[in-house]
KOLDREN-216051 format. One line per 2 residues: number of its first residue (from 1); for each residue x, y, z of C-alpha. Coordinates in Angstrom, 1 decimal, always signed. Example, Ala and Ser with C-alpha at 12.3 -4.5 7.8 and 13.67 -1.06 7.14 Angstrom:
<pts>
1> +12.3/-4.5/+7.8 | +13.7/-1.1/+7.1
</pts>
This chain:
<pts>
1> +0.0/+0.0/+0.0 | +1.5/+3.3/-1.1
3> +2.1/+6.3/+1.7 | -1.4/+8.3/+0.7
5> -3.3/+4.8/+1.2 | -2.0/+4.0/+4.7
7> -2.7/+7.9/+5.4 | -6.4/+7.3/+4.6
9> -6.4/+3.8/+6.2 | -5.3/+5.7/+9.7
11> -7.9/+8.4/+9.1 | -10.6/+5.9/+8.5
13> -9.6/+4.0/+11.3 | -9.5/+7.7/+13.7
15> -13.2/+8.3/+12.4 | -14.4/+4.6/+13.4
17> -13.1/+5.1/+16.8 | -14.8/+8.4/+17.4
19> -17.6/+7.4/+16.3 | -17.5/+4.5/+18.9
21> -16.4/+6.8/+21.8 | -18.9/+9.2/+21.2
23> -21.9/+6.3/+20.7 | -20.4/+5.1/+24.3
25> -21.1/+8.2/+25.8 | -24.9/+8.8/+25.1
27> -27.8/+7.6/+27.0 | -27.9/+4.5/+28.8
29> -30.9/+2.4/+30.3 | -32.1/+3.6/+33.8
31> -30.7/+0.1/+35.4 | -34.4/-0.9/+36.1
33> -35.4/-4.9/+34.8 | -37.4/-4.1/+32.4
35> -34.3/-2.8/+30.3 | -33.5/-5.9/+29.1
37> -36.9/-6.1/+27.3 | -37.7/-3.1/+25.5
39> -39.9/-4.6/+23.1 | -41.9/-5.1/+26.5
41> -42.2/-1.3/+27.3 | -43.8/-0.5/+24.0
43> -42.3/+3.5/+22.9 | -41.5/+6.3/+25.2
45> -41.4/+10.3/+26.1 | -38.2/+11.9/+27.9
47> -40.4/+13.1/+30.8 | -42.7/+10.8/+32.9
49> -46.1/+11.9/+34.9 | -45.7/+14.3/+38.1
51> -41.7/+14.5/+36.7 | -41.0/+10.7/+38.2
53> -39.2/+8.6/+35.4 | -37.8/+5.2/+35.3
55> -34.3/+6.6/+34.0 | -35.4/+9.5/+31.8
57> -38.5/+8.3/+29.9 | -42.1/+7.8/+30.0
59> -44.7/+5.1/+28.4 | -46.3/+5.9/+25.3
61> -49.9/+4.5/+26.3 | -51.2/+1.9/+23.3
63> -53.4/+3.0/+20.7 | -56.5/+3.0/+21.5
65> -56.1/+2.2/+25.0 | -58.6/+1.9/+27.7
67> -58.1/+0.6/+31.5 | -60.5/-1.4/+34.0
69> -59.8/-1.5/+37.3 | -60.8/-3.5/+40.2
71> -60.9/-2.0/+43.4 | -62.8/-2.0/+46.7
73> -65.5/+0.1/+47.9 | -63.2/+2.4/+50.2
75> -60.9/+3.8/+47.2 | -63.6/+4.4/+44.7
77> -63.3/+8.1/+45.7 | -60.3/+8.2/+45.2
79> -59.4/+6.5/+42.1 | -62.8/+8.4/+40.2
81> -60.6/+11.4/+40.9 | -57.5/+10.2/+40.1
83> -59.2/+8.3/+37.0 | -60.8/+11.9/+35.8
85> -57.2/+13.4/+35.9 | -55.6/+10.2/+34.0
87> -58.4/+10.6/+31.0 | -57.9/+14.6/+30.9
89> -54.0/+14.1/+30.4 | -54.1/+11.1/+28.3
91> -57.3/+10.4/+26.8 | -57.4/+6.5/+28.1
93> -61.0/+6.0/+29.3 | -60.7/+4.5/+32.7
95> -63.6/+1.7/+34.2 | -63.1/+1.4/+38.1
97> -65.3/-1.7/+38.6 | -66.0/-2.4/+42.5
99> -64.4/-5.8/+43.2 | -62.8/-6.3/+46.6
101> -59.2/-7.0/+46.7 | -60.1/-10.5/+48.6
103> -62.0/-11.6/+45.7 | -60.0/-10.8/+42.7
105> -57.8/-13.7/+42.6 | -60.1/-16.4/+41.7
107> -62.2/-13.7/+39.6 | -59.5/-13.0/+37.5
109> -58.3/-16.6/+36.9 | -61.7/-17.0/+34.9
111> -61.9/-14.0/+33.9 | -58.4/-13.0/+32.5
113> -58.6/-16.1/+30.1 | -61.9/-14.8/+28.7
115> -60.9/-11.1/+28.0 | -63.4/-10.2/+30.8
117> -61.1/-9.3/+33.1 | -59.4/-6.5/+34.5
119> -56.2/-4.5/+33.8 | -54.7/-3.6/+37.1
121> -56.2/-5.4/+40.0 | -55.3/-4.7/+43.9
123> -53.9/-6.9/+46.0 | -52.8/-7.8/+49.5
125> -48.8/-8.7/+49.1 | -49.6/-12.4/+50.7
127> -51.6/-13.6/+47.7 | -48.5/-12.6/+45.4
129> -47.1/-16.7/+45.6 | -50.3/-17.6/+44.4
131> -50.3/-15.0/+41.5 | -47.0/-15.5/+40.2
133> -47.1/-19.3/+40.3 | -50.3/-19.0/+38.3
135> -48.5/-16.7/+35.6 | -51.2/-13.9/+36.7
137> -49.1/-10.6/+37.1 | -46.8/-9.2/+35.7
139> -43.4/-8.0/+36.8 | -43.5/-4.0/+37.4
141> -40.5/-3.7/+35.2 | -40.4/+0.1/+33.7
143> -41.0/+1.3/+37.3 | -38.9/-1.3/+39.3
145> -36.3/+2.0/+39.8 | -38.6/+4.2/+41.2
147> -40.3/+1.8/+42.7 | -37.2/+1.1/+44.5
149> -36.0/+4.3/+45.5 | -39.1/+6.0/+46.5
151> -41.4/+3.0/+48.1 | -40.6/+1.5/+51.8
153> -38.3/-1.1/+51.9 | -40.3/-3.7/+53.6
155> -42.8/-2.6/+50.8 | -41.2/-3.5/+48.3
157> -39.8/-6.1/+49.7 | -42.9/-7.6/+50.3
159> -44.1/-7.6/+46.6 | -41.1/-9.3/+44.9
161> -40.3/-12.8/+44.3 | -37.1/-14.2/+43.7
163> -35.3/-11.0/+43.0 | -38.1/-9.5/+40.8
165> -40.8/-6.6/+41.3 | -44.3/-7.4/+40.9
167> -46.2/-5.0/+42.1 | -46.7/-1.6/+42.8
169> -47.2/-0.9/+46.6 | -49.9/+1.3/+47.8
171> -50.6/+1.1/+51.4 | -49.2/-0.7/+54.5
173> -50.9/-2.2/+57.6 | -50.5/-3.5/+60.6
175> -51.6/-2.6/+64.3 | -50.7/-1.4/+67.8
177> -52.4/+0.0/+70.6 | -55.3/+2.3/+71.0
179> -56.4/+3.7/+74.2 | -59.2/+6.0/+75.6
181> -57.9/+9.0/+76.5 | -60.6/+9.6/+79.4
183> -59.8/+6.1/+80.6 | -56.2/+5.7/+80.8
185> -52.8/+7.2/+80.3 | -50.6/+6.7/+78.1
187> -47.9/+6.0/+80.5 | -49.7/+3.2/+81.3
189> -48.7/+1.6/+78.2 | -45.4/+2.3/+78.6
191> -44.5/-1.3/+78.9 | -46.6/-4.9/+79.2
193> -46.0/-4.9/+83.0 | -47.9/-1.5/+83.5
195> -50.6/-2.8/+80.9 | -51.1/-5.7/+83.0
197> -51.2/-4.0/+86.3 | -53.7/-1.5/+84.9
199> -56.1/-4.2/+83.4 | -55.8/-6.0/+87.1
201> -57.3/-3.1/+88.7 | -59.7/-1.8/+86.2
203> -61.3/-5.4/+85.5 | -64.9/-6.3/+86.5
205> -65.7/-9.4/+84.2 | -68.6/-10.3/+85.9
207> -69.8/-6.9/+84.4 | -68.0/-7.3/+81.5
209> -65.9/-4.3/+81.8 | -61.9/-4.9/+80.4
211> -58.8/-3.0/+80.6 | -57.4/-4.3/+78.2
213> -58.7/-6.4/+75.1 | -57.5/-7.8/+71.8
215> -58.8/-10.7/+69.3 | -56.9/-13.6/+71.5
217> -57.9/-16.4/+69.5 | -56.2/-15.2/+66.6
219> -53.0/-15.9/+65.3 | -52.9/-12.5/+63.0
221> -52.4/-10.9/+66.2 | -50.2/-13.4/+68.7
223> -47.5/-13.0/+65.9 | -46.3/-10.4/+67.7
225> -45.2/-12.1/+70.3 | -43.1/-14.5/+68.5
227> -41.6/-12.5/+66.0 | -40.5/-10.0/+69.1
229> -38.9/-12.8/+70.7 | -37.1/-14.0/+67.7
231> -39.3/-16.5/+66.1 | -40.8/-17.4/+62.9
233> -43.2/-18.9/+60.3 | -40.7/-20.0/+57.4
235> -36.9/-19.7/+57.3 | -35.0/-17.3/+55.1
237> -37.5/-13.9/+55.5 | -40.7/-16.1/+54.8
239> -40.1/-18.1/+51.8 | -38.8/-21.8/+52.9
241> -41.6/-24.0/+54.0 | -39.3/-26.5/+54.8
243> -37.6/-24.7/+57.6 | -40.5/-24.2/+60.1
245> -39.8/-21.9/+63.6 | -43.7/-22.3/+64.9
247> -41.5/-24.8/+67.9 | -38.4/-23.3/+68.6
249> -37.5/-22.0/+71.8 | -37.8/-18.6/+71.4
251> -42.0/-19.7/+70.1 | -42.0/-21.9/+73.4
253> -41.1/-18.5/+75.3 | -43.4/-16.3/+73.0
255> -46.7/-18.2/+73.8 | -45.6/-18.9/+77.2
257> -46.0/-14.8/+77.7 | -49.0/-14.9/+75.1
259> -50.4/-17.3/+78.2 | -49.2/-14.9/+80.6
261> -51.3/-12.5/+79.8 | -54.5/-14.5/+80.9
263> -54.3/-12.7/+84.4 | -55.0/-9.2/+82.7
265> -57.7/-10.4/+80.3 | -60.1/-12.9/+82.2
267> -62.0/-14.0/+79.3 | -62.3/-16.9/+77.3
269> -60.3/-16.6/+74.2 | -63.1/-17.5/+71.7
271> -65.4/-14.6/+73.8 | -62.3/-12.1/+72.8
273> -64.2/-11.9/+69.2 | -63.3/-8.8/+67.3
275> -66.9/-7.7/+67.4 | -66.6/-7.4/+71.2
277> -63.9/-5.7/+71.7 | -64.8/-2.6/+68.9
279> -68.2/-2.4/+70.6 | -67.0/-2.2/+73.8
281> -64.2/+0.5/+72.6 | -66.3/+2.4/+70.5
283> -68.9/+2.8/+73.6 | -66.0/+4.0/+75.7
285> -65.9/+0.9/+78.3 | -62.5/-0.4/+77.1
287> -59.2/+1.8/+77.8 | -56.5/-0.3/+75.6
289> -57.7/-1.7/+72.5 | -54.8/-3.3/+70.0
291> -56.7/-3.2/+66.5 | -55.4/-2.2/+63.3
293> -54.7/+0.9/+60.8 | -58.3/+0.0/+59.1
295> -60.0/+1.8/+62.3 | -57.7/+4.4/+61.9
297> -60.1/+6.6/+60.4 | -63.2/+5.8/+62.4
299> -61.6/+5.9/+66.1 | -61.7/+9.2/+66.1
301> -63.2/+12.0/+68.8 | -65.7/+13.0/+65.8
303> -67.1/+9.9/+65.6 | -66.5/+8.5/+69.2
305> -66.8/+11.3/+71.1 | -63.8/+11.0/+73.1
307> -60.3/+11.3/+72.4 | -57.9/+8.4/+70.9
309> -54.5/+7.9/+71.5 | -52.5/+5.4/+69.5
311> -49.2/+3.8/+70.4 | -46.7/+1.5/+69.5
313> -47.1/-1.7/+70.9 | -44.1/-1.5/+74.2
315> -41.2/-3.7/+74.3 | -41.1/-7.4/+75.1
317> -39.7/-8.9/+78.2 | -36.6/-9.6/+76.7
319> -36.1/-5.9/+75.9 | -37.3/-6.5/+71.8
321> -39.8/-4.7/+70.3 | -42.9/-7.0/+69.2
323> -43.6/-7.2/+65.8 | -46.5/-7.6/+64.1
325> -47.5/-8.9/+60.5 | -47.2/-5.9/+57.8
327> -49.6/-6.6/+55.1 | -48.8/-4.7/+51.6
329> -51.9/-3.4/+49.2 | -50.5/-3.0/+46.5
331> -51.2/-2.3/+42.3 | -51.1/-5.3/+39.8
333> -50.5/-5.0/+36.1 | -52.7/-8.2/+35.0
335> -50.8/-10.5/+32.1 | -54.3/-10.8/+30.4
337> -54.5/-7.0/+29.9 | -53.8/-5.5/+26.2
339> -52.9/-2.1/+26.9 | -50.6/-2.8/+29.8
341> -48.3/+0.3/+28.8 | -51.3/+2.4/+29.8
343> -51.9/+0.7/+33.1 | -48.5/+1.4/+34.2
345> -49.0/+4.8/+33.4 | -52.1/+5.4/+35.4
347> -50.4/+3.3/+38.4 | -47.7/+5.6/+38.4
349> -50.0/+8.3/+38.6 | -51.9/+7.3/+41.6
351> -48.5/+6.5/+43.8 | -47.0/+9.7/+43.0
353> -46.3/+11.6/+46.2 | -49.3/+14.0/+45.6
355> -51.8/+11.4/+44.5 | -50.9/+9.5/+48.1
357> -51.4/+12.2/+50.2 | -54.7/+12.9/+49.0
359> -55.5/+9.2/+49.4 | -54.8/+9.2/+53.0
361> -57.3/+12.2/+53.0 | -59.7/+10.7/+51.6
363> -59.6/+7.4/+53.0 | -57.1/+7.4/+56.0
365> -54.9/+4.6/+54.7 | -50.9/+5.2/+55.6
367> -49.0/+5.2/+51.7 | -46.1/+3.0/+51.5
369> -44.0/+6.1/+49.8 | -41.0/+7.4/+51.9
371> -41.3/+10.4/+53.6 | -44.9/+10.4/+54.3
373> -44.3/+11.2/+58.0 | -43.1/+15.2/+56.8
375> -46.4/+15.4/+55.0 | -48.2/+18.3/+56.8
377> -51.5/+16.2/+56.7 | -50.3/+13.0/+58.4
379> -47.9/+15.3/+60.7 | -51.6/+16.8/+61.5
381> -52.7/+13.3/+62.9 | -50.5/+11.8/+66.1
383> -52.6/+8.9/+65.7 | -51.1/+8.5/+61.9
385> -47.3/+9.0/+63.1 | -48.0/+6.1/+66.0
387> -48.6/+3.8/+63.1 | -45.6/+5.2/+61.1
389> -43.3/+4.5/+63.8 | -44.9/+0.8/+64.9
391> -43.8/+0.3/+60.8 | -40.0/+0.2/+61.8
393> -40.8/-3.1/+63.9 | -43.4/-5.2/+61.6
395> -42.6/-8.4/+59.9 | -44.5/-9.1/+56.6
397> -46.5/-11.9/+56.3 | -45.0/-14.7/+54.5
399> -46.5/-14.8/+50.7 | -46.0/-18.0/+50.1
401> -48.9/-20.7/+49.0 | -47.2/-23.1/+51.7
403> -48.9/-20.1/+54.5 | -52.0/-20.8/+53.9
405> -51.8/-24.3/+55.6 | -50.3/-22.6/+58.9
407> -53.5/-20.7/+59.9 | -55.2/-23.1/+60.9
409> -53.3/-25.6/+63.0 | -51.4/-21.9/+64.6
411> -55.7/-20.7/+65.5 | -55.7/-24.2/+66.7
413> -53.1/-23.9/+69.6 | -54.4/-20.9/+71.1
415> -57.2/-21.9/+73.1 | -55.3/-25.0/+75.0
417> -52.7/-22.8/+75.3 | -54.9/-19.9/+77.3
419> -56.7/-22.2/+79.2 | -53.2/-23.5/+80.9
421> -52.1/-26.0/+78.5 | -48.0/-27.3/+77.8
423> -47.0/-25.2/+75.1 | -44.3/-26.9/+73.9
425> -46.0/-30.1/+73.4 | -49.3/-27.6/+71.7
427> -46.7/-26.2/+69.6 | -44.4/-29.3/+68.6
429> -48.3/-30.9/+67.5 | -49.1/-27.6/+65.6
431> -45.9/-28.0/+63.6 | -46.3/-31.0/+62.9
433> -50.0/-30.5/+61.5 | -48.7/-27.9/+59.3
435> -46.3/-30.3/+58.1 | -49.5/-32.5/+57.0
437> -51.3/-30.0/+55.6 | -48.4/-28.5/+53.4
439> -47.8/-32.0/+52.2 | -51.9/-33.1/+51.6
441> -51.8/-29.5/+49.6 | -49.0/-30.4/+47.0
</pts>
């Protein structure tokens, strides 16, 4: 090759390289899953809705698009607004159709295969197992980043599955104490020794008057107990049924205390019904009441007529705080739906910072977005911040189909176990029928 072609050879090779440097050093994906399938996320903007992007970009809603929802009675106030808004800004027609969130996994399993059924469903986190394993959702893969860095931890935590994002979080729950204001102090409930000694003196069962009552013969709510004192359902945060802690020693101890506290609540534990209790606190005859974040909104002076306080539920005797199940609502993108681009869309726009706060206003639940304790409006409620804080000690509830079978043999235990029985050997049987029923569900 003469001089003149090895000049234009080296130039030709310069310009190739440039061009590769500069082609390096443009945009990049966001990081998020869904990267790795674009096809998946259909087109996209630079700037998503209320200025929160996966990356830089935003869905480009299907032609032709239109969304149904399922939701439950207490949000369709909420999402009819938030609906409104969606259709003014993209002009995606929005059905909310009122299906509760307990009853949309077996309606959508018939309904999803015959084009009947909805596009983004709600959820409680526990029936995710059951949802993936059925090929029912899909994975929130445009929005996993923001989901990410702008959702609770133990949210989001609580709606994956091996490593991936399914849903969308909405709202936590969980419980604690509430106590009548008129009735009792609230250093009284400083710790489970002061709780007892005030039940002890304010009791009169003959009269059916309480100090302190809760739904005994439930295992929803004994969890506490064991999870404060370092037990468990399943191994490895919830998700191996083979490595049950229902018998362990630190379960032994737990229900040993959950027996304990017999002497402050002399009352059969099948008479301790939910229904009781909530009368008997909403008529202002019982001082401590542990109940959940769903009576948040209606234990309230306005409609009680006397004051609520709500705390944390004190530490155990070992020092640890108890912690209760955390149950996750969250948003589900439905793999039956056709426009599921759009449905992304419109979940984003109903977890975006604004749209939660006006959700708790309308319907009192606590958003699972970070930094909802500086909002002015749940600053404004004390009762709202006692929840907040009881969510740095919850554990959620395992979501795995094997959890199912643990209900009932756990429900099972707790009445032998009030009236006096051996808890080890209530506990080691328990185990063991949850063993039977795991196996006998296949």
């Amino acid at each position: 090759m003469n001089m003149k072609g090895r000049k234009l050879g080296s130039m030709f090779i310069v310009m190739v390289m440039m061009l590769l440097m500069i082609s390096a050093c443009g945009p990049r994906d966001s990081g998020a899953p869904a990267a790795e399938e674009p096809a998946a996320q259909g087109e996209t903007n630079e700037t998503a809705p209320g200025g929160e992007a996966a990356g830089d970009e935003e869905l480009v809603p299907e032609p032709g698009a239109k969304l149904v929802i399922w939701e439950g009675p207490e949000q369709m106030e909420f999402l009819e607004t938030m609906a409104q808004e969606f259709t003014a800004k993209y002009d995606i027609p929005v059905e909310i159709q009122e299906i509760g969130s307990g009853e949309q996994m077996a309606k959508v399993k018939t309904d999803g295969p015959a084009g009947l059924g909805a596009d983004i469903m709600v959820m409680p986190h526990d029936h995710l197992g059951e949802a993936v394993a059925a090929g029912l959702v899909m994975p929130n893969d445009f929005y996993a980043e923001d989901t990410m860095n702008n959702f609770a931890p133990a949210a989001v935590e609580a709606v994956s599955l091996d490593g991936i994002i399914y849903g969308y979080p909405r709202n936590m729950e969980t419980y604690l104490l509430y106590y009548n204001k008129d009735l009792v102090k609230e250093e009284e409930l400083a710790s489970w020794d002061s709780i007892i000694a005030f039940a002890k003196k304010y009791n009169d069962a003959k009269n059916n008057k309480f100090g302190f009552l809760y739904e005994v013969n439930n295992f929803y709510y004994n969890y506490a107990f064991m999870a404060g004192n370092g037990a468990y359902v399943f191994g490895k945060n919830g998700t191996d049924p083979a490595d049950i802690g229902l018998a362990t020693p630190e379960a032994i101890e737990a229900f040993q205390f959950f027996q304990s506290l017999n002497e402050a609540i002399p009352i059969k534990a099948a008479d301790a019904s939910g229904d009781v209790k909530t009368s008997l606190f909403q008529t202002g005859k019982l001082p401590i009441n542990m109940d959940g974040i769903w009576q948040l909104s209606n234990f309230t002076k306005e409609k009680l007529g006397f004051e609520v306080g709500a705390v944390p539920m004190p530490a155990m005797p070992n020092g640890k705080a108890p912690k209760p199940f955390l149950g996750v609502k969250a948003y589900f993108v439905s793999t039956f739906s056709e426009y599921p681009n759009a449905a992304k869309l419109f979940i984003h726009h109903v977890t975006s910072q604004e749209a939660m706060v006006k959700n708790y206003e309308l319907s009192g639940i606590i958003p699972a977005r970070n930094g909802m304790e500086n909002e002015p409006a749940i600053q404004a409620n004390p009762n709202a911040l006692a929840f907040l804080e009881q969510f740095k000690h919850v554990e959620a509830m395992p979501y795995i189909i094997e959890m199912r079978s643990v209900w009932g043999p756990l429900t099972a235990t707790l009445e032998p176990i009030w009236d006096g029985g051996n808890v080890e050997a209530i506990l080691k049987k328990a185990v063991e029928d949850v063993k039977t029923a795991i196996a006998q569900q296949g």
